[in-house]
C-alpha positions, 0 to 999 in steps of 0.5 A: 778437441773443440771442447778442450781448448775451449776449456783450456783457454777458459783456465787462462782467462779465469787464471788471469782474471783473478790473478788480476783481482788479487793483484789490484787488491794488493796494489790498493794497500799501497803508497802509489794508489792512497796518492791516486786517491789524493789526486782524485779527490783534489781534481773532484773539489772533494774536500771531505775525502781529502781532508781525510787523508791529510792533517792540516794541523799538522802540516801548519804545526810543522810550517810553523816549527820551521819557521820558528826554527829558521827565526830563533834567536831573533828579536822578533821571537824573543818579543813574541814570546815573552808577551803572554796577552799575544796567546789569543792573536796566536790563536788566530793567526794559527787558525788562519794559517792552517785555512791558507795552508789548507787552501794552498795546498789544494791549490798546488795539488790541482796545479801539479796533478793537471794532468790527471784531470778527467781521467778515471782513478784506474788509470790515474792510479796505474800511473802514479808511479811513473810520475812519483818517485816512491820508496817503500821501507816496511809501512812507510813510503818516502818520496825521493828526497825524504828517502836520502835525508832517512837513509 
């Protein structure tokens, strides 16, 4: 009889545990923990692994979009653009602008996630989704308000 529920409950245990295993496995595809990763990687001063999940380039190309779009029409942009021999301080100042936007965002990232400091990425990925409001429409995630402006 010992020797059934010892078999019984070693089922259970096994039966959970890879249950668990491939539950974490599906749960490392996800929106929730690619942001655990970018917490972690912000809360280490991991530069190179958060480089790798954010563009710079295109996060400044995009800032720069919207402030030529919030600007058009002034006499600020039609000076700009047409003076061709600017093309070089342009250059420099979009340099300039994806180091400072690169800075800044680390910098936000390690403000709003404070609370994650010093904890393990298990814990921290299990958490994610409490603290952000993630939506997922096939293999795009939106966080709230991009969702309503998608929808």
């Amino acid at each position: 009889m010992l020797l059934i529920v010892a078999l019984v409950l070693l089922l259970i245990v096994g039966g959970l545990g890879t249950g668990g295993y491939f539950w974490w496995r599906s749960f490392q595809n996800g929106p929730a923990y690619a942001l655990a990763l970018l917490v972690d990687a912000v809360q280490r001063n991991d530069g190179a692994a958060f480089d790798k999940m954010i563009d710079p380039d295109k996060i400044s190309a995009d800032f720069v979009a919207q402030v030529r779009e919030k600007m058009s029409g002034s006499s600020l942009t039609a000076s700009l653009s047409s003076d061709s021999s600017r093309c070089g301080l342009n250059a420099a100042i979009s340099a300039k602008l994806k180091d400072t936007v690169h800075e800044q965002l680390i910098n936000e990232l390690r403000e709003l996630t404070e609370v994650a400091k010093g904890k393990p990425l298990f814990i921290v990925a299990l958490g994610v989704p409490y603290f952000a409001d993630i939506k997922q429409e096939n293999n795009t995630a939106f966080g709230d308000r991009e969702y309503q402006e998608a929808k």
